[in-house]
DOBAGU-930890 format. One record per residue (C-alpha): residue number from 0; residue in one letter; x, y negated, z negated. Coordinates in pm, whole numbers, plus 50000, padded with zeros to 5 digits. Each point is the difference from the previous one (the first is absolute). Layout:
% residues N
<node><num>NUM</num><residu>A</residu><x>X</x><y>Y</y><z>Z</z></node>
...
This chain:
% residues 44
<node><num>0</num><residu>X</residu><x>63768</x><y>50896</y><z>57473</z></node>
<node><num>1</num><residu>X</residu><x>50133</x><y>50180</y><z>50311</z></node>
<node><num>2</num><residu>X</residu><x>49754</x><y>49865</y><z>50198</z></node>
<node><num>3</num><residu>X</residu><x>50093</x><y>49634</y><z>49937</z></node>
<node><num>4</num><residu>X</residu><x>50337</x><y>50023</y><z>50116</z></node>
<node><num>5</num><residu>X</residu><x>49931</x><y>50162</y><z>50292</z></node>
<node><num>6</num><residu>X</residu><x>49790</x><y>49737</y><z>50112</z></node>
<node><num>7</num><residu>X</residu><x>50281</x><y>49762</y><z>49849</z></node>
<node><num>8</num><residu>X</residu><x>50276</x><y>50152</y><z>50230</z></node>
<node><num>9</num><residu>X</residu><x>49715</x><y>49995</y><z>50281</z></node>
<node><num>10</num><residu>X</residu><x>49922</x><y>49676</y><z>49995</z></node>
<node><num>11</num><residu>X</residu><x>50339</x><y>49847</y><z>49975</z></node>
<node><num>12</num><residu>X</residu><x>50057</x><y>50202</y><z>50315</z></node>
<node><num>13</num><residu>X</residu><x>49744</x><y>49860</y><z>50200</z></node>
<node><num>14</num><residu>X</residu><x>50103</x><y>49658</y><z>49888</z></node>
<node><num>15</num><residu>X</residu><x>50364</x><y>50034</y><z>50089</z></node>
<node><num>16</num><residu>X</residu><x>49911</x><y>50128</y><z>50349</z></node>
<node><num>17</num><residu>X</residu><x>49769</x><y>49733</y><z>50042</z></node>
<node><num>18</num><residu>X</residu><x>50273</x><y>49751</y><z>49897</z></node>
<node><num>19</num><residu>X</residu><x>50226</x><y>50173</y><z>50237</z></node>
<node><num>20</num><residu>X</residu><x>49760</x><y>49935</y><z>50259</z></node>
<node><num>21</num><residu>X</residu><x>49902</x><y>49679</y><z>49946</z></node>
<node><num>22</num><residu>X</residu><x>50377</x><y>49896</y><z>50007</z></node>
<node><num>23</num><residu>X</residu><x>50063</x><y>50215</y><z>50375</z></node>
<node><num>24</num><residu>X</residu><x>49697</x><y>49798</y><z>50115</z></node>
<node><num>25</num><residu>X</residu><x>50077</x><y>49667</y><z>49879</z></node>
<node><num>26</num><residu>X</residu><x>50362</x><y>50030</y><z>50084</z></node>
<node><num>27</num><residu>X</residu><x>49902</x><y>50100</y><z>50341</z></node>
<node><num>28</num><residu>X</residu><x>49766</x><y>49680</y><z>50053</z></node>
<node><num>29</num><residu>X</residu><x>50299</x><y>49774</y><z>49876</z></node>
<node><num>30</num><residu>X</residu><x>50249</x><y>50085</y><z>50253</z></node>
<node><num>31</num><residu>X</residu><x>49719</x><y>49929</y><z>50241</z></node>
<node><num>32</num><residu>X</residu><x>49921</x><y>49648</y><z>49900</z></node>
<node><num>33</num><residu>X</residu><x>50298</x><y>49859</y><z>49913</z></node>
<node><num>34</num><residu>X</residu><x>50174</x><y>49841</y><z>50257</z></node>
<node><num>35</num><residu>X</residu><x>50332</x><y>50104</y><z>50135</z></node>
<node><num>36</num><residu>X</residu><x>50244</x><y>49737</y><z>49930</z></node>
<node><num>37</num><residu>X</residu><x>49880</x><y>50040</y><z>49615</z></node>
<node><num>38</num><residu>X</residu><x>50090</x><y>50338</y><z>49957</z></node>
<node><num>39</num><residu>X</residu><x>50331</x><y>50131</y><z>49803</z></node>
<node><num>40</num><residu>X</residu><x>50246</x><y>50237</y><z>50199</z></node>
<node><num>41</num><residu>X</residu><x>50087</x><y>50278</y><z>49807</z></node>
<node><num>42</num><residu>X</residu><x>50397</x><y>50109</y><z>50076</z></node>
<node><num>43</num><residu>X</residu><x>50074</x><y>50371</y><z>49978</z></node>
């Protein structure tokens, strides 16, 4: 039984970071492609 959540907790892990990832990447690639004018200003 032990052994099965380990490998539960494990593999949620690797799946968050990968989200986590995937979301830095992608959110990179957007501000690259979308054009200037069309982007929101964010006030301080």
């Amino acid at each position: 039984m032990r052994g099965n959540v380990e490998m539960i907790v494990v593999g949620a892990l690797t799946v968050a970071f990968i989200a986590i990832f995937f979301d830095t990447v992608l959110g990179f690639f957007e501000k690259l492609m979308v054009p200037k004018g069309l982007r929101v200003r964010r006030s301080n």
